[in-house]
N, C-alpha and C positions, 0 to 999 in steps of 0.2 A: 181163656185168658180174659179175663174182665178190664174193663177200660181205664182203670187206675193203673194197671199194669201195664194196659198197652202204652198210656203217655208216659208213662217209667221208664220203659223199656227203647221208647223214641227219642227221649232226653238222654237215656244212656247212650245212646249210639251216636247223635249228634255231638257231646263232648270227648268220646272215643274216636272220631273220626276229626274232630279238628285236633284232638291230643296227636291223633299219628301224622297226620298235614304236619303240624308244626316241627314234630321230631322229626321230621325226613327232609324238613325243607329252611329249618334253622338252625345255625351251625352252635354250638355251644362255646361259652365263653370260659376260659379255664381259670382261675386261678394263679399267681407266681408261686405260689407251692407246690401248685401238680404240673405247671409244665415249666419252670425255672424258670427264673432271670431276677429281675430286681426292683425292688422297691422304695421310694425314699419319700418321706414326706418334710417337706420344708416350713418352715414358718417366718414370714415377713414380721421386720422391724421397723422403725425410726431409725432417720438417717439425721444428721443436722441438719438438710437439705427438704428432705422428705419426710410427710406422715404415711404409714404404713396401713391406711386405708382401700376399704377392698377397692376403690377404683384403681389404687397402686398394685396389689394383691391380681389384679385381671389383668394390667400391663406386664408386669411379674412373668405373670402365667405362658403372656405369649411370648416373650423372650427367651422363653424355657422351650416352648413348643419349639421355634426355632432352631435352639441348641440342640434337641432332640430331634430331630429331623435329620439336620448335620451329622449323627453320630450315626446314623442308618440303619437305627433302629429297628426291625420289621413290626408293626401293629403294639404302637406304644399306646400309654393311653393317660392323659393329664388333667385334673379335674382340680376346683377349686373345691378347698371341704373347709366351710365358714368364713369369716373375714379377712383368715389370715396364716389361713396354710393350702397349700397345694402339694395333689398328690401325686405322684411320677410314678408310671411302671414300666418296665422295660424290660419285655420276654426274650429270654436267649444270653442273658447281658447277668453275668455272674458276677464281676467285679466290681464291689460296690462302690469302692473307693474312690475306682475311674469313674463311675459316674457324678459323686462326689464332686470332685474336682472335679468337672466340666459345669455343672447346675449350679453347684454352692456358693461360685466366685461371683462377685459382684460384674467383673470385668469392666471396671473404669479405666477405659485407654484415656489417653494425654500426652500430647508433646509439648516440651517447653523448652524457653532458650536459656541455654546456661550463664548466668552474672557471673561465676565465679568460685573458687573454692571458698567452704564457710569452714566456722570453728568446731563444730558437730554436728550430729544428725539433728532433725526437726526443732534446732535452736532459733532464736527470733531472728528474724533478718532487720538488716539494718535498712533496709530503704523498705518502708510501709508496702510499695506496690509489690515487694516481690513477693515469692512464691516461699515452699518451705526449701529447708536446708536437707537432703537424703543423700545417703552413700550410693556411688555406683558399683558396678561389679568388684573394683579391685578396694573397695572399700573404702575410696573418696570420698569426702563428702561434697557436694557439689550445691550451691545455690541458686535456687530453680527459679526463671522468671514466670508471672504466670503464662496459663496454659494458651498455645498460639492456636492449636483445634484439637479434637478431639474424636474417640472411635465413629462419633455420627455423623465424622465428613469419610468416613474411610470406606470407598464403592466394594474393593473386593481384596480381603486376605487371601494368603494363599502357601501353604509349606511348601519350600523348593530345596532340592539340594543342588550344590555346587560343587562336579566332582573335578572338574579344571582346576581351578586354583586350591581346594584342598580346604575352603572352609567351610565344610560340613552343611548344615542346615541351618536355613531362616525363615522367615518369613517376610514375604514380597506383597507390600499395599499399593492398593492404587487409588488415587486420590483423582476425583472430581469435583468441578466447580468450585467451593468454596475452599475446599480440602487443598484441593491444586496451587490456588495462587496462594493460600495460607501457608503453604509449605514452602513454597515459592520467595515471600517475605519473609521466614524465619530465617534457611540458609544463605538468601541473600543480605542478612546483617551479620548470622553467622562468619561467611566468608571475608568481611571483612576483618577482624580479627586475626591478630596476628599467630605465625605457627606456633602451636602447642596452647596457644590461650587459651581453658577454658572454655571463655565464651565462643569458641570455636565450633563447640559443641551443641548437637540438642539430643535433650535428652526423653528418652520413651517410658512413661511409667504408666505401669499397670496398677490398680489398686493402692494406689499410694508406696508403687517400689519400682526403682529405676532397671528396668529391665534389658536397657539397650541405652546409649549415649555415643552413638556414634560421630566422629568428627569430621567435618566438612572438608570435601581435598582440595589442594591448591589449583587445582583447574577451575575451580565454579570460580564465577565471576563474583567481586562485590558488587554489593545492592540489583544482582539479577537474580542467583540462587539458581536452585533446581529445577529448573522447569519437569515439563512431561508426566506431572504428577506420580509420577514410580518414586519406594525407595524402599529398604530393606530393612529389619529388624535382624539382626544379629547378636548374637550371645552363650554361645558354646550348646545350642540345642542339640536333643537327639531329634530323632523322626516322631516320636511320638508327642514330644515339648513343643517340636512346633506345629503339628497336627493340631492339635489341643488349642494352642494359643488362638491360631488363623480358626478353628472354629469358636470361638470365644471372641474374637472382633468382628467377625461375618453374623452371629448371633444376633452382637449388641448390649450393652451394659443392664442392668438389673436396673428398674424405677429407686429401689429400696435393696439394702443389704436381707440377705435370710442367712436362715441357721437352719443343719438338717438338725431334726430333731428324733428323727425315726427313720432306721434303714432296715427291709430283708433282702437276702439274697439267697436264692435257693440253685443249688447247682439241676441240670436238666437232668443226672441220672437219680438225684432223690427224690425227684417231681413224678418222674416214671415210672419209679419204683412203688411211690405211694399210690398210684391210680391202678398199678397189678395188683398191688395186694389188698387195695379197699375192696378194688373189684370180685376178686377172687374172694375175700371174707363176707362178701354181698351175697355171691351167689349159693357161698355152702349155707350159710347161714338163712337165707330166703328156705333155700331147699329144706332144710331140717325143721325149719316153722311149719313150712306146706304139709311134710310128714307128720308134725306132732297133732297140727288142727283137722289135717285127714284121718289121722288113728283114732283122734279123740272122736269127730263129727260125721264120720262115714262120709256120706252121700253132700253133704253141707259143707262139710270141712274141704273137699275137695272142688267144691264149685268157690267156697271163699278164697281160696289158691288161687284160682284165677280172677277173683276179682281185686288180691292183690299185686297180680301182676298188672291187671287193668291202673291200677292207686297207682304203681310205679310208673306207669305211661303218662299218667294224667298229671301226678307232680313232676317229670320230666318236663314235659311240656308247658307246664305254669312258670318252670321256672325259664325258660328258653322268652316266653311271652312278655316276660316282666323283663327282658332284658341283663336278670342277675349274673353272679361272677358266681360259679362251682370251685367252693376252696376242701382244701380238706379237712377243718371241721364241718364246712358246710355239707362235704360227702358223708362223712361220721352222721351228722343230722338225717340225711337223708336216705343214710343205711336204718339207723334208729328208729326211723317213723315209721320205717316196714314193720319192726318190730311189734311198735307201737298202735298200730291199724288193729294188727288184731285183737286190739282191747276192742275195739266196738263190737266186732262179730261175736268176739264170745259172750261180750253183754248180751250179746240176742237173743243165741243161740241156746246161754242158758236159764233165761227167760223162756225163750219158746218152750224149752222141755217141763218148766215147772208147768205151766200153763197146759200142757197136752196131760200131764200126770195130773193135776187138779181137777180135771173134768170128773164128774160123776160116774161110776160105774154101769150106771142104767144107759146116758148117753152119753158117751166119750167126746173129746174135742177130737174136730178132725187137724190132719197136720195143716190145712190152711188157717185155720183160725186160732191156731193155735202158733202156727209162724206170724199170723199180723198183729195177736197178742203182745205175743215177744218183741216184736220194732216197737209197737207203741206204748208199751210199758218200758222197756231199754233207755227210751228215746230221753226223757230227764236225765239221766246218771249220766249218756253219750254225752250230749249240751255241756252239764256243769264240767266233767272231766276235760272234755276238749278248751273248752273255756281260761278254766287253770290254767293250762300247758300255754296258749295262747297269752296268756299274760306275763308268762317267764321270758317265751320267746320274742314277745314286741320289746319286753325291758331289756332283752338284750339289743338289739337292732339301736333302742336309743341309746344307749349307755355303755356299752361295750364299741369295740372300734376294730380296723380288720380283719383278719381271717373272722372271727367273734361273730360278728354281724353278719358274715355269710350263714352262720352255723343257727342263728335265730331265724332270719329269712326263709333259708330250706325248711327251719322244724316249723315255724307258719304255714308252707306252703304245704308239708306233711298231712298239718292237722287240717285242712282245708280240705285237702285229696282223698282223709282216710272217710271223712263225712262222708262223699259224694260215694267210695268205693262202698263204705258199708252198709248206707241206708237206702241207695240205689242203687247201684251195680248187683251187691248181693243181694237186696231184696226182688229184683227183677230176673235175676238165676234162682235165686231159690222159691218163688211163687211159681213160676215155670216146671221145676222139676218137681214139685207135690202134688202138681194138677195131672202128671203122667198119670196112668191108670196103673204101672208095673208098680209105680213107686208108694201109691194109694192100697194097691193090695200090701205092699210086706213095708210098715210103716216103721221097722228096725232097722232100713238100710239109709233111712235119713239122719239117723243118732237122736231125733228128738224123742223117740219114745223108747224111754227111760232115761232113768236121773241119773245116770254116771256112776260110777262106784265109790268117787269120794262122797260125794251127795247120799249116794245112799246108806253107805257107812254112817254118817253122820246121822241123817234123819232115823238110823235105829238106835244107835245107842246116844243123842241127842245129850252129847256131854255141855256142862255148864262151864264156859271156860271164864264167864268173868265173877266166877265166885270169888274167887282170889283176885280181886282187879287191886286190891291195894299193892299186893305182892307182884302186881305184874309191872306195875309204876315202880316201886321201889329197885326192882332188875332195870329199868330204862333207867331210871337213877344213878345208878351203879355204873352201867353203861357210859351212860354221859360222863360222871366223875370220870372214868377211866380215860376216853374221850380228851378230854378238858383238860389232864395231867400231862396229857403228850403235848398239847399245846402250850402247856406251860414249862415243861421239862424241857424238851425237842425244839421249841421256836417253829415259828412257819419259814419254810424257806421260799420267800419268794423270787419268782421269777424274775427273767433280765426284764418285760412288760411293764412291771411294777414297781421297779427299782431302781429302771435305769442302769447303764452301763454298756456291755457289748458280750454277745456269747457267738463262739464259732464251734462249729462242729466240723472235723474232718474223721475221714474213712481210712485206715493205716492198709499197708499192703499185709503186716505180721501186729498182731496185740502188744499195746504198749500200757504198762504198768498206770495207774493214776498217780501214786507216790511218786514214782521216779521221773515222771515227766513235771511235776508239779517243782519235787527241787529242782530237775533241770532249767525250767524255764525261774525260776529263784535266783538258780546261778545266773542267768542272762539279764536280769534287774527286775523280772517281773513277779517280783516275792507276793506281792495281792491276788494272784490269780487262781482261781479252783478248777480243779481239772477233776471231770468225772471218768471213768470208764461205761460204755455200756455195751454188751456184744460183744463178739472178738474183736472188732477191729474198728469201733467207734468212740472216739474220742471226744469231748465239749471241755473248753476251757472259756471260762466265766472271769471276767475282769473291769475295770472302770474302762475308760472314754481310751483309745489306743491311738498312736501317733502312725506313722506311716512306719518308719523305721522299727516301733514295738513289733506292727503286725512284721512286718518281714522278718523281725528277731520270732517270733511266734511259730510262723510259717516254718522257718527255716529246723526250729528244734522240733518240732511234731514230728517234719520229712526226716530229720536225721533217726531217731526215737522208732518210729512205724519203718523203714528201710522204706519212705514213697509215703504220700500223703497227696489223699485228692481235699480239697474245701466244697464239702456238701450246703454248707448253711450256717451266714452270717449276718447276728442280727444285731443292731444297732440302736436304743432308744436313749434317749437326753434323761436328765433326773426332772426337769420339770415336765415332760408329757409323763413319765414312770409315775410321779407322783400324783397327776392327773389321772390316770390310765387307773390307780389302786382309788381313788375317789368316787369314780365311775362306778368304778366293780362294788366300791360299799354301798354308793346309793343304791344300785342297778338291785341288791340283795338285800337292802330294808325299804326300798319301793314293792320287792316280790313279799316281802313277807305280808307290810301293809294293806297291798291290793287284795292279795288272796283271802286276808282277815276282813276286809269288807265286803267282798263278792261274798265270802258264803256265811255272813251276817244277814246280807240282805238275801241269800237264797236261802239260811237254812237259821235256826236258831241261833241268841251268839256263844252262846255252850256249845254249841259244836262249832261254828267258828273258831273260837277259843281254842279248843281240842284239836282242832287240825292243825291250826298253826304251830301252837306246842309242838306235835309231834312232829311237824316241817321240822323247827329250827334243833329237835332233837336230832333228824337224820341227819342235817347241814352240820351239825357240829361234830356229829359220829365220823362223818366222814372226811371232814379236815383235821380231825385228829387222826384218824387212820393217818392219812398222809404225813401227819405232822409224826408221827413214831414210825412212819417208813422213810423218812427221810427226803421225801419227795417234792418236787418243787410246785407251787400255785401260780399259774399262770393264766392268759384269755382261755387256754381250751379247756381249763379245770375249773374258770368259771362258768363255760359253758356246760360244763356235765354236773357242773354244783348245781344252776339254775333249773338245770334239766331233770333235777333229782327232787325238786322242788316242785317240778310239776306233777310227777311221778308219784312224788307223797301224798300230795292234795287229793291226785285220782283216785286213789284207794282210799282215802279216809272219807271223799264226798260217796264214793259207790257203797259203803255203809251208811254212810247216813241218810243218804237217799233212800234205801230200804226199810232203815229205823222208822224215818218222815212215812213212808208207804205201808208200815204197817200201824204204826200208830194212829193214821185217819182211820184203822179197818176193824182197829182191838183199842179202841180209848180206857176200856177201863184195865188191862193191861198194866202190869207195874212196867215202871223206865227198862229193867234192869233186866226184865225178860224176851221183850222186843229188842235189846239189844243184842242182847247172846245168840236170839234166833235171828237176827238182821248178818250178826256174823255168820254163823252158821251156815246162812244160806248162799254168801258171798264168796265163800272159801275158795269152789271149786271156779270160779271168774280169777278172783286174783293166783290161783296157783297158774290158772291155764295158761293167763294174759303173762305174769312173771316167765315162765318156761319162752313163752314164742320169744319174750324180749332176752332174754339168756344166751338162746340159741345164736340170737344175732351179736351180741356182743362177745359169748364165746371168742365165736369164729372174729371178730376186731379184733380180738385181745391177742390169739395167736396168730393171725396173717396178716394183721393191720401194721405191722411193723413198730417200730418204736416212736413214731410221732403217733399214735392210736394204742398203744398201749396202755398208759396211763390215764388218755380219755377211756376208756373199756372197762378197767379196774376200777376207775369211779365210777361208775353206772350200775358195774356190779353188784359194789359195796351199797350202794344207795340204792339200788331195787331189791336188794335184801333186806338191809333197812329198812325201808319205805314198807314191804309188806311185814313185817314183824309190827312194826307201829302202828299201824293203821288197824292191826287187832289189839293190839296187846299197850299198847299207849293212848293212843287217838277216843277209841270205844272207852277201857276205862276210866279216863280222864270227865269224859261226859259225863257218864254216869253218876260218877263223884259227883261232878258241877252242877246237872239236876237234880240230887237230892240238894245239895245246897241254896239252890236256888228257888226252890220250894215248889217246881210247877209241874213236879211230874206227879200223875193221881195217884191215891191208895190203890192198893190193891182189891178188885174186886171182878168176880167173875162174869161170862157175857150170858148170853139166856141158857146155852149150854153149856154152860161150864166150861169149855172149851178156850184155851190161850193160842196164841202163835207160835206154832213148832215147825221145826225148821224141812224146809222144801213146798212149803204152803204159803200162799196168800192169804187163805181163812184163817 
């Protein structure tokens, strides 16, 4: 073992043993998709009173903390995100609306003495000092002096029921110090007032509504009033109204009114359900890579198996480190970047073999120099490719927003893990197992010696596949037109993210038609509402902003409809974040297209910059037409596999042209047009190998991942099929085009022997 290796092999073990410290001894952060509850994000306003600045926004916050505490929550978790929204999650807590109504309300308590009955609600009063004019319960309207104190003298709410006298629930304050004797002066002017006077009364208003106006009894004394600071709030409560209330006074009023703007809520068995079956589509799909890179690599392929399971340990653990949240795009990321790992190996791997096959017949490469060949010639196309992907994934993290931003995170921490597994971990097992003597004598059982069977096909019959490169453009043509037409026939259907509005998903106990539950709920007033079917027994109805009473009308016709209806998943966004949220996702997608047109300008010519990009926004358009003639909806996780397709393209067009670039330093007088066909040629058997590992994995998502991974699956599919048809057949001949255009690629002329670049050779 030589001492390159040894420190290789020492750095590998010291990040393998804090990778396993950390997973054993840090508990992992889930998600509210994988393990339910609820979501909501608020956004502070202007009050007449108040600017809705973040030092309001931080008061805000902890008034919420409070409320949330109060409701007993177990490991909530509330953060500020910008100047002017804060985010609530609440694991276990499926009901979003109760949470709603607890968070949302301002909760301005006030008591005040009643002047009198007025001529209507919030009409002017006639003495400047009073207060406004609002109805009580029975729909008096009563003229409110102003307020005598307020929720901040009130030491402890508290819901009581009273089953003695029969009047149901209230709630019981209790007032100290200021609160006390203010209470104290109210019904001691009250009391004086004669029976049934109005002013007899004080009245309780919450948020600008008279919630209780109870009347002072003829036992209090004038000008002494209620001592002992106690007194009741009464008004036909149930247990849960005054529950809610007494935690809403014990809280504390809001600095500044908010608006939810964004709600999810995921029920706990579709949280459960999605971590079996990512997990389960992890593990077949892991397995059938391991198989495909072992058949392919023998000896190799089965040591890069484990040092993809090393890559899973070590991005487990990066992400535990950083403190991140595992959502289930984030899992989808981090099932994908399994897939994706093994794009480096096989760069190596099929490097090394050319490199072992190029050696001279007189004296052959041995399999070590001919494996460190392979790392160090790999090692540009690994950089630029992880590079790309790196660039889709940070533009998600800025510009995309929850679960979204999990799902770039992990594929970061992915392309970070698959670096460290494939250029150390593997290079430190597989310089080990060539230095055996067993494996030294029979140099077949490592797979690098020989060039594969697709490889060697090719290198005999050495077909010209961009003779026809006009005709192959004018098929992407075609393509795209086709593409293009769905999007203009079809529309995009965007998502509730994008759009704004509310979609709920429930699970029937029996299958319920789409049609018939769509008129049904038509019949019940709710004619705007789309209801899809998916599966036997999954239902989504899609509609604007819903009142309390709609969702119960909603609720109620699904459960009649399904014979039983559970709510897996309801989600809530305002039109102005939807319209934010689709701004995001544009820049987020002409930032990727931009960045990646400059990175490999400044890495590679801008004719092939050029060329790559094209081919990018060829895939990206392929594939939301697909969508957009399947009917399908675009939402954050379809921009995350739109992005992710993006980087996908990039890798195969740079891993050609990075070859192009490497053989052209080697054959300068070489025509453009011949270095290209053999740059293809010789990249084939990478992109089909690297396409297969990632297939396998997303297979297995597409049929175990259930229905929220389904249609993330089927895009990745479409786009890594895509992505390698383009990156031969668009990308290459697009350049070629551009460099004879561009006048800089040489005549043709031969080298001292006659000899050009054919394909499975570096000479």
């Amino acid at each position: 073992m030589t001492r390159a290796t040894r420190v290789r092999a020492l750095l590998a073990l010291a990040i393998l043993a804090l990778s396993t410290f950390l997973a054993l001894t840090q508990p992992v952060r889930l998600g509210l998709d994988l393990r339910g509850g609820t979501q909501l994000v608020l956004e502070t306003r202007d009050s007449p009173t108040a600017r809705a600045d973040r030092d309001a926004t931080d008061r805000t916050l902890e008034v919420l903390r409070r409320r949330v505490d109060a409701l007993g929550v177990s490991e909530p978790h509330l953060a500020r995100a910008g100047d002017h929204r804060i985010v609530v999650e609440l694991p276990g807590l499926d009901d979003p609306d109760e949470a709603a109504a607890v968070l949302g309300r301002t909760a301005q308590l006030t008591v005040h003495p009643v002047l009198g009955t007025g001529p209507g609600p919030r009409s002017a009063p006639a003495d400047p000092d009073a207060g406004p004019v609002l109805p009580d319960d029975t729909g008096t309207p009563l003229r409110l002096g102003p307020p005598a104190l307020t929720g901040a003298e009130v030491h402890r709410a508290e819901a009581e029921f009273d089953a003695e006298s029969g009047s149901g629930w209230s709630v019981g304050l209790s007032l100290r110090g200021t609160g006390e004797r203010a209470w104290a002066r109210l019904t001691g002017t009250a009391a004086c007032a004669a029976p049934h006077d109005p002013a007899r009364r004080a009245a309780i208003v919450l948020d600008g509504k008279i919630i209780s106006s109870p009347q002072v009894e003829s036992s209090v004394a004038c000008g002494v009033g209620i001592t002992g600071g106690t007194t009741q709030i009464t008004g036909g409560f149930d247990q849960r109204a005054a529950q809610e209330l007494a935690l809403l006074i014990n809280g504390g009023a809001l600095p500044v009114p908010v608006d939810i703007v964004e709600q999810h809520a995921v029920g706990p068995t579709l949280g459960a359900l999605a971590i079996t079956s990512s997990a389960q589509a992890a593990v077949l799909g892991v397995a059938l890579t391991a198989v495909f890179i072992t058949v392919v690599y023998r000896l190799l392929g089965a040591l890069a198996t484990l040092a993809l399971a090393c890559y899973a340990l070590i991005s487990y653990a990066a992400l535990l480190a950083l403190g991140a949240t595992l959502t289930l795009p984030g899992l989808a990321g981090f099932v994908l970047a399994v897939g994706m790992a093994v794009d480096a190996n096989v760069l190596v791997f099929e490097r090394a073999r050319e490199e072992y096959a190029a050696g001279p017949p007189a004296r052959p490469r041995t399999l070590r120099s001919a494996l460190a060949a392979g790392f160090r010639n790999a090692f540009s196309a690994i950089a630029d490719s992880n590079v790309t992907t790196l660039l889709a994934a940070v533009l998600l993290f800025f510009f995309a927003s929850g679960p979204v931003r999990g799902f770039g995170v992990t594929l970061c921490i992915g392309v970070a893990a698959s670096m460290v597994s494939a250029l150390l971990i593997t290079r430190v097992l597989a310089e080990c197992a060539v230095a055996l003597p067993p494996v030294r004598r029979r140099p077949r059982l490592t797979g690098l010696a020989g060039l594969g069977r697709v490889r060697s096909w090719l290198a005999r019959r050495r077909p010209d596949l961009l003779r026809h490169r006009r005709r192959w453009l004018a098929l992407s043509g075609a393509a795209l037109l086709l593409a293009v037409s769905g999007i203009a026939v079809r529309g995009l259907d965007y998502g509730v993210e994008f759009t704004g509005g509310r979609m709920i998903e429930y699970t029937t106990t029996r299958p319920v038609d789409a049609e018939r539950a769509r008129a049904a709920l038509g019949t019940a007033g709710l004619d705007q509402a789309q209801v899809t079917a998916s599966g036997d027994d999954a239902l989504t109805v899609r509609t604007e902003r819903l009142s309390a009473a709609q969702l119960r009308t909603t609720d109620r016709v699904v459960d009649e409809l399904g014979g039983g209806a559970e709510k897996v998943r309801d989600e809530l966004i305002g039109p102005s974040l939807g319209d934010e949220l689709r701004r995001g996702a544009l820049v987020a997608l002409g930032l990727a297209l931009a960045a990646q047109l400059v990175y490999l300008a400044v890495r590679f010519r801008w004719t092939f910059a050029l060329s790559a990009v094209v081919a990018m926004a060829h895939d990206v358009l392929i594939l939301v037409g697909v969508f957009a003639w399947l009917g399908k909806s675009l939402d954050g996780v379809f921009l995350a596999s739109l992005l992710t397709v993006i980087g996908y393209s990039v890798n195969d067009s740079v891993v050609v042209f990075d070859r192009i670039r490497e053989l052209r330093a080697g054959a300068r007088g070489t025509p453009f047009p011949d270095l290209a066909n053999a740059a293809v040629l010789q990249t084939v058997p990478r992109t089909v190998n690297t396409g297969m590992g990632a297939v396998f994995i997303l297979a297995a998502l597409a049929v175990l991942g259930g229905d929220s991974l389904t249609d993330f699956a089927l895009a990745l599919l479409i786009g890594i099929t895509v992505g390698t048809y383009s990156s031969v057949f668009t990308a290459t001949p697009l350049a070629v085009v551009l460099e004879r255009h561009d006048g800089a690629s040489p005549r043709r002329t031969a080298d001292a022997t006659g000899g050009t670049a054919v394909p499975g050779s570096d000479r």
